[in-house]
VEXDREN-2710 file (C-alpha; in Angstrom, 1 decimal):
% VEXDREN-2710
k/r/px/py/pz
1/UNK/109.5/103.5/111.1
2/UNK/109.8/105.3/114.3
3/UNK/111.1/102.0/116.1
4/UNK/114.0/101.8/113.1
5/UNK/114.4/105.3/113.7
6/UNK/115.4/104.8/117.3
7/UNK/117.2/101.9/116.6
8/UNK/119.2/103.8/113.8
9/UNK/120.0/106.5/116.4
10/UNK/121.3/103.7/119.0
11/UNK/123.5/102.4/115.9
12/UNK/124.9/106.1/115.5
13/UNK/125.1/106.7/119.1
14/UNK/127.5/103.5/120.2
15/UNK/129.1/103.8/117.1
16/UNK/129.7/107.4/115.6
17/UNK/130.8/108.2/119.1
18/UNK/127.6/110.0/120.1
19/UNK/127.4/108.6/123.6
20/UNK/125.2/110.6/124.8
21/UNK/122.7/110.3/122.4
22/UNK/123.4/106.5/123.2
23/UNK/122.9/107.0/126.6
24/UNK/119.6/108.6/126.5
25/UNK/117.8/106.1/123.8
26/UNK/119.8/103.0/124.9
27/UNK/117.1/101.5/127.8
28/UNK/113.9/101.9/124.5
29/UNK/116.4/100.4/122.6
30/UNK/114.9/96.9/123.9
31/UNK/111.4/97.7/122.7
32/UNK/112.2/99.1/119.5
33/UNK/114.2/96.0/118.2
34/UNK/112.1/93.8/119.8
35/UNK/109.0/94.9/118.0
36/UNK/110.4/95.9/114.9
37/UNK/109.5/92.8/113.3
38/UNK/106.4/91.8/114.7
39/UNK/105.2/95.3/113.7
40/UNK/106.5/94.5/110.1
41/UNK/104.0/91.4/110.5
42/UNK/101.0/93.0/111.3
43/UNK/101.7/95.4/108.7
44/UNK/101.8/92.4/106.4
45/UNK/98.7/90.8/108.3
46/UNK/96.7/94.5/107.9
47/UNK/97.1/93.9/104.2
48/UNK/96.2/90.8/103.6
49/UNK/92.8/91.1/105.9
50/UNK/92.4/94.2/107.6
51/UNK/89.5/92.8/109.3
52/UNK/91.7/90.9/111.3
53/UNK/93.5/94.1/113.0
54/UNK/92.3/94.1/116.7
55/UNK/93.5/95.0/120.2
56/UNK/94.3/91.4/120.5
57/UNK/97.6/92.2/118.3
58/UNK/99.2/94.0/121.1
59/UNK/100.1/91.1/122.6
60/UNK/102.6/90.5/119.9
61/UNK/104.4/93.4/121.5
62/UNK/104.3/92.3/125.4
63/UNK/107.8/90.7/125.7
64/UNK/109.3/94.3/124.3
65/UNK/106.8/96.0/126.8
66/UNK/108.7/93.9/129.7
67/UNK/111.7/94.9/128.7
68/UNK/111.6/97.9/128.1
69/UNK/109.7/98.5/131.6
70/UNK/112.6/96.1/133.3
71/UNK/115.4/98.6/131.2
72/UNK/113.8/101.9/132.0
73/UNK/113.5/100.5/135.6
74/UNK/116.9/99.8/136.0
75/UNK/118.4/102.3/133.5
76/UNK/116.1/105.3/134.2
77/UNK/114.9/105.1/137.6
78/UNK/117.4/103.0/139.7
79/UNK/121.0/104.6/138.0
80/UNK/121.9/108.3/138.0
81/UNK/124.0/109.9/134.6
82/UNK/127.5/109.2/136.1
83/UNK/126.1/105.3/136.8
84/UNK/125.1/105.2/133.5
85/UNK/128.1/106.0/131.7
86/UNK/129.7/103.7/133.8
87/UNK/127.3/100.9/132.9
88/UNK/128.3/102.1/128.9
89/UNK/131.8/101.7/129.4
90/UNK/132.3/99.1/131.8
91/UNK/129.4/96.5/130.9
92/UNK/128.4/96.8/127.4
93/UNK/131.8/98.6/125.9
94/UNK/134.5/96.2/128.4
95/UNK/134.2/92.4/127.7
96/UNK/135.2/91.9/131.8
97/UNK/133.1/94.1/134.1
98/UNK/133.7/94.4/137.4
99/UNK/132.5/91.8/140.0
100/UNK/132.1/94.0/142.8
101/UNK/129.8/96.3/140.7
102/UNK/126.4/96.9/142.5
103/UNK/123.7/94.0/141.4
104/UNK/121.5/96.6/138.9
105/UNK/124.4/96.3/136.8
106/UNK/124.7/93.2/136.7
107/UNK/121.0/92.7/136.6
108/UNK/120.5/95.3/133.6
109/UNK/124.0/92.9/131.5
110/UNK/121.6/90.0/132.4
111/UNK/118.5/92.1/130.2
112/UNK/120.8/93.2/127.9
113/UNK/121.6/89.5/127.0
114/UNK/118.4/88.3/126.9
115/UNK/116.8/91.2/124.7
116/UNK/119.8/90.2/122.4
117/UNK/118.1/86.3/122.5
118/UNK/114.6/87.3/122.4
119/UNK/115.8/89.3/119.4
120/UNK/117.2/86.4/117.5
121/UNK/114.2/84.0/118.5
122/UNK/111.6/86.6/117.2
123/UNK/113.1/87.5/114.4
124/UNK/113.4/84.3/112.9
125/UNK/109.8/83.3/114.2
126/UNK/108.0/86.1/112.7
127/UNK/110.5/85.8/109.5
128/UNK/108.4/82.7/108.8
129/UNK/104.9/83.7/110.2
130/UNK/105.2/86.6/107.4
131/UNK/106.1/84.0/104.9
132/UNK/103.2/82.1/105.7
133/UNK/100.7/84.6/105.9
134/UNK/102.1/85.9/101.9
135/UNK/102.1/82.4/100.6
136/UNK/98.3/82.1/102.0
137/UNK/97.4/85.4/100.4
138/UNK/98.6/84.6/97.3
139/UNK/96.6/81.4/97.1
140/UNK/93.7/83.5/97.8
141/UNK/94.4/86.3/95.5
142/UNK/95.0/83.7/92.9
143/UNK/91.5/82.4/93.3
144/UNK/89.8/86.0/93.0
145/UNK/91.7/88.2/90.7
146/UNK/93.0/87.6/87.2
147/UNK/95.8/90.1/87.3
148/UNK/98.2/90.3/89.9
149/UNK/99.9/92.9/89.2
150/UNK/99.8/95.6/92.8
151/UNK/97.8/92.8/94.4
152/UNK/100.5/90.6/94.9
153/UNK/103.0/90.6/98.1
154/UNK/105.9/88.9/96.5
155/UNK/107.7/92.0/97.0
156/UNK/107.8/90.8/100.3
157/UNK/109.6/87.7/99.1
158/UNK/111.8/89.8/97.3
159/UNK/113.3/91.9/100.3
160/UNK/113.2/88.4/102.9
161/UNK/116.6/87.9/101.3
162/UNK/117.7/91.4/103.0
163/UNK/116.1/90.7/106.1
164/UNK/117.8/87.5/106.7
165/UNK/121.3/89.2/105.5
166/UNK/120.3/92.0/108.5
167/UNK/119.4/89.5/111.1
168/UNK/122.4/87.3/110.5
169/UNK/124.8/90.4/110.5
170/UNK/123.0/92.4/113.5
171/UNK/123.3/89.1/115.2
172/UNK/127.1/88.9/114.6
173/UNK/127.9/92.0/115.3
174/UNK/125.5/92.4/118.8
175/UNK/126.8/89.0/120.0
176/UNK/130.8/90.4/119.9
177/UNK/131.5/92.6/122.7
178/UNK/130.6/96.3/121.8
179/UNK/134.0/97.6/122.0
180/UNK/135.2/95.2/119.9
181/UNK/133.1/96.1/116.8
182/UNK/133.8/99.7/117.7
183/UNK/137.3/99.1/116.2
184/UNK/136.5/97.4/113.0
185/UNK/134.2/100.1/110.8
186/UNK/133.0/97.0/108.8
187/UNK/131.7/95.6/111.2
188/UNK/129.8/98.0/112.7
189/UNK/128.3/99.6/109.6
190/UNK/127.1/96.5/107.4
191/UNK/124.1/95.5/109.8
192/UNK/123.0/98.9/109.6
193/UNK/123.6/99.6/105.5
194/UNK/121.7/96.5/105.7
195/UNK/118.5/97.0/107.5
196/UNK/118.2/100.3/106.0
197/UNK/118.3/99.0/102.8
198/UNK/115.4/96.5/104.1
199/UNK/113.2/99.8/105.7
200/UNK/113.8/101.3/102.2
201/UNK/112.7/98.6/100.2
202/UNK/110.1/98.0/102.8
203/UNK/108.6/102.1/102.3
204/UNK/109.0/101.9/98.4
205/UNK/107.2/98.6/97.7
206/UNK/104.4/99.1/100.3
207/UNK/103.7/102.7/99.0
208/UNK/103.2/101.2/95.6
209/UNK/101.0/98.2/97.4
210/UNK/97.1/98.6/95.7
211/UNK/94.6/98.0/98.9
212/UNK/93.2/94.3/98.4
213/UNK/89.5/94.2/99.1
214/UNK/87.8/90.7/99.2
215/UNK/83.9/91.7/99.4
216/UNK/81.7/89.8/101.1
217/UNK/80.6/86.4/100.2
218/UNK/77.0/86.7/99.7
219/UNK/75.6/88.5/96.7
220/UNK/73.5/91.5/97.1
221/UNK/70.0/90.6/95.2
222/UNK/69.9/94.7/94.1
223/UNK/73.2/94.5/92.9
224/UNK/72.8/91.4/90.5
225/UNK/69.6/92.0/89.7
226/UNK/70.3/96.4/88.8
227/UNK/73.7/96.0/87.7
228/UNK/74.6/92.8/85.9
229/UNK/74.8/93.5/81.9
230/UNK/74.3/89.5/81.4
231/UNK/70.5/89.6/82.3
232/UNK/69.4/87.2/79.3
233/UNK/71.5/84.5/80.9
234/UNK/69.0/82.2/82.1
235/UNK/69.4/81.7/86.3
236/UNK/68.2/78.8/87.9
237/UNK/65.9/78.9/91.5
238/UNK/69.0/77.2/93.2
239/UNK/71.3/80.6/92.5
240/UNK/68.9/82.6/94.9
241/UNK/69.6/80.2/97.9
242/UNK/73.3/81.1/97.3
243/UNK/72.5/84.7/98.9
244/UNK/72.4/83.2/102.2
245/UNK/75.7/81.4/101.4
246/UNK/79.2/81.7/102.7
247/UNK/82.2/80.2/102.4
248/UNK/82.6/79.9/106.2
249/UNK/79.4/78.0/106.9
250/UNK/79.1/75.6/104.7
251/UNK/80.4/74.0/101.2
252/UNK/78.2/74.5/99.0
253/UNK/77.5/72.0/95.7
254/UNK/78.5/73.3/93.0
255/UNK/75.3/73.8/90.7
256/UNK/75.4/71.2/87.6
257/UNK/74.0/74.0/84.7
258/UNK/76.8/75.9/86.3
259/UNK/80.0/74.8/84.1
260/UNK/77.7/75.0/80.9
261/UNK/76.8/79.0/81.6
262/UNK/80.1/79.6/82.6
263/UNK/81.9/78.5/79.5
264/UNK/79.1/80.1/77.1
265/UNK/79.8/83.0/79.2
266/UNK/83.4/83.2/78.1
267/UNK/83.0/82.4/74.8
268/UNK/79.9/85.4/74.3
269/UNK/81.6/87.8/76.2
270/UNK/85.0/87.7/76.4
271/UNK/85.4/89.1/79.5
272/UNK/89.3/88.0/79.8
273/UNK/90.1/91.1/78.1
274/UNK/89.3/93.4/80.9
275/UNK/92.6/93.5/82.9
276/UNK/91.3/94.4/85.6
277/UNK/88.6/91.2/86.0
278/UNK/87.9/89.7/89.2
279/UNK/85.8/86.4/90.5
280/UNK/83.2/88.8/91.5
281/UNK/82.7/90.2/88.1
282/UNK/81.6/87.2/87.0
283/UNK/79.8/86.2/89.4
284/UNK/77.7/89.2/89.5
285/UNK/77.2/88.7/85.6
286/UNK/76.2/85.0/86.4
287/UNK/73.6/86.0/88.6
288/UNK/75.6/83.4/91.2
289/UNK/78.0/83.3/94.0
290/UNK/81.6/83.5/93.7
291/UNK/82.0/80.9/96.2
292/UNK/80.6/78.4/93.5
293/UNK/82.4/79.9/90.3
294/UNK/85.9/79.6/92.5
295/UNK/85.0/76.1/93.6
296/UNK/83.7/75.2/89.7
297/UNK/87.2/76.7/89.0
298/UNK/89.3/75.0/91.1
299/UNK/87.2/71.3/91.0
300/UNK/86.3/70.8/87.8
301/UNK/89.0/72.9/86.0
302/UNK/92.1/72.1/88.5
303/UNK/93.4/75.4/88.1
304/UNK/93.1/78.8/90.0
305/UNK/91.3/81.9/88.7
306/UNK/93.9/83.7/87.6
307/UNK/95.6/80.9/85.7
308/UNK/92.3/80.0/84.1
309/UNK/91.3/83.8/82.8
310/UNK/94.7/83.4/81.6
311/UNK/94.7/80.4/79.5
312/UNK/92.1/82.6/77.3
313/UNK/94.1/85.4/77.2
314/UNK/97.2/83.5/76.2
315/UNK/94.9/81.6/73.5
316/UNK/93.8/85.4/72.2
317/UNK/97.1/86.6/72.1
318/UNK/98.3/83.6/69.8
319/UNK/95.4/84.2/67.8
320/UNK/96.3/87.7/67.0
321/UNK/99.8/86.5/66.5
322/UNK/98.7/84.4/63.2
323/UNK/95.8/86.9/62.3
324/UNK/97.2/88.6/58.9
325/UNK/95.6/91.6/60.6
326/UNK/96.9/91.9/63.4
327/UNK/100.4/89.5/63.2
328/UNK/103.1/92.6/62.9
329/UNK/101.7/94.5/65.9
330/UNK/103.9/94.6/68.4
331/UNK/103.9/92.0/71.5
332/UNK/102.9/95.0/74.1
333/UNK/100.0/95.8/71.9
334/UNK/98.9/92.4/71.2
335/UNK/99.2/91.6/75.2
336/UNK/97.1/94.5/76.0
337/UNK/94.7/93.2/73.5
338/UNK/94.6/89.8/75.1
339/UNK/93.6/90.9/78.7
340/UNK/97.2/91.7/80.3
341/UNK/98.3/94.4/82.5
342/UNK/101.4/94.6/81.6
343/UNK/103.6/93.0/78.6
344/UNK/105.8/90.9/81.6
345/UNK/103.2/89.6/83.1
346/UNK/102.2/88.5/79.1
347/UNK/105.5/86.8/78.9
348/UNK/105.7/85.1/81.9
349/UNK/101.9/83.3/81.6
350/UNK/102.8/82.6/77.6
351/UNK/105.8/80.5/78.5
352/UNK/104.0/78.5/81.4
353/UNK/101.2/77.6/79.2
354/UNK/103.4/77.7/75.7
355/UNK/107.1/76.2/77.3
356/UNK/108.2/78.8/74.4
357/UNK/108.4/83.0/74.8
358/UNK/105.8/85.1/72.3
359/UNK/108.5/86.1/70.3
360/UNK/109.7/82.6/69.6
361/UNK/105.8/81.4/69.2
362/UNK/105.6/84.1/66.4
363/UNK/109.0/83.5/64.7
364/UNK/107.4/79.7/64.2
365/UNK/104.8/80.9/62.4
366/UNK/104.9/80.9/58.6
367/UNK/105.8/83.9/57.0
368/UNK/105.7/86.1/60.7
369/UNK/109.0/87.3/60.3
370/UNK/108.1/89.4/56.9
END
């Protein structure tokens, strides 16, 4: 936020005709829009896994560290304020500067130019690194929680159609000659209205973001043994080999008793009707590792977590639907009652599994309508 802030004040400086404000931000001008993305992708990145935030990151900022040191070489040290006005006006504001202008000049154009590359190149490359790194999460996410709902990052999906209407305009606009958007209004305010738009949406979906935790891969033998409220489920002597298990080291088989106590599991104790349930719930309750209920899962059932804790809420929900006790409640009630968070995500898991919406499911059924 404080790079878009400079870069905001660079926008209003060139122009709403507050040179000098222009003047004195314009050489960090080069680090701030060169960073502003990448920044946006480590924010992204210290979501998804903040185990991965490091040192190392900073390197993702070096080419707006060179630039900024060339710029505040060139611009700070080497020009004086009368030279630097006349770098504004001549060099970035006049589409033919002088020839016989002294080589820092020229030198600081030649930066100029390539910050306004490097911008372009970045912004499209880490455009599609964030993409990446959200489409992996939400296969992992997927795979550990049942509800998605504040754990998901397709908000970030969401405002990528922002970003890419910002970087095409800022683009446009930065590759005219300044003095040329200065005369057209439109032009110089729609990159802006547009990447503020994108830092709003960025502040008011991230604020709302729930932290993700993914715990550690091996089960903790106090834990399952103090807190699991399943302890007549028999366990086998291959579950306590699994505490020395991870994901990372090995692939483990997937224990053949393992489906059956699973399924009974379900059927006993329901526990798709906590909206909040996660792999490790179960996996706590099974005495086992989540690594082998998310492999069981995904192998032998073909489906994620979260769609299978689904497919028995959605089968609970239709079974309140024809229940003569419970068929006029309402369809938020009954979706709370099934296991869901929220009555939309209850309509959008009904018609994958059902092709049809609740309300249509229950106005096929005999006699629902009175």
């Amino acid at each position: 936020m404080g790079c878009a802030l400079l870069t905001f004040l660079s926008g209003i400086g060139i122009y709403g005709g507050a040179m000098e404000t222009y003047r004195i931000v314009y050489p960090y001008v080069f680090f701030t829009t060169l960073v502003l993305f990448p920044l946006f992708y480590i924010y992204i990145l210290q979501i998804v896994n903040p185990e991965k935030i490091s040192p190392k990151l900073l390197r993702h900022l070096i080419p707006g560290i060179l630039l900024v040191f060339t710029s505040f070489t060139l611009y700070v040290i080497m020009m004086n304020k009368a030279e630097q006005l006349f770098y504004i006006q001549e060099f970035l504001l006049s589409s033919n500067p002088p020839a016989d202008a002294h080589w820092k000049f020229h030198f600081m154009k030649k930066t100029d130019r390539l910050a306004k590359l490097l911008y372009i190149f970045f912004s499209v490359i880490y455009y599609i690194l964030t993409l990446r790194l959200v489409n992996r999460h939400q296969k992992r996410i997927e795979d550990y929680y049942s509800s998605l709902k504040g754990v998901s990052l397709s908000w970030v999906k969401v405002i990528s159609v922002v970003f890419v209407l910002a970087l095409f305009s800022g683009i446009s606009v930065h590759w005219f000659p300044r003095l040329n958007v200065l005369n057209s209004p439109f032009l110089s305010s729609v990159p802006f209205i547009l990447l503020g738009t994108f830092f709003a949406m960025v502040g008011n979906y991230s604020n709302r973001q729930a932290i993700i935790i993914f715990p550690s891969e091996k089960v903790d033998e106090s834990e399952t043994e103090g807190v699991s409220l399943k302890k007549e489920i028999p366990t086998e002597e291959i579950d306590r080999k699994i505490e020395t298990e991870t994901i990372e080291t090995e692939t483990p088989e997937i224990p053949p008793e393992l489906k059956e106590k699973l399924e009974n599991y379900i059927r006993e104790y329901r526990p798709f009707l906590n909206p909040e349930l996660k792999i490790w719930d179960i996996a706590r309750d099974l005495n086992t590792n989540r690594t082998y209920i998310s492999r069981l899962i995904n192998h032998i059932y073909g489906q994620r977590f979260s769609t299978f804790i689904n497919f028995y809420r959605i089968e609970e929900s239709k079974r309140l639907m024809t229940d003569p006790g419970t068929q006029n409640y309402s369809l938020t009630v009954l979706a709370s009652m099934s296991g869901f968070l929220n009555y939309s995500s209850f309509v959008r898991a009904f018609k994958t599994f059902e092709n049809i919406t609740p309300n249509e499911f229950r106005q096929s059924i005999p006699d629902a309508h009175q």
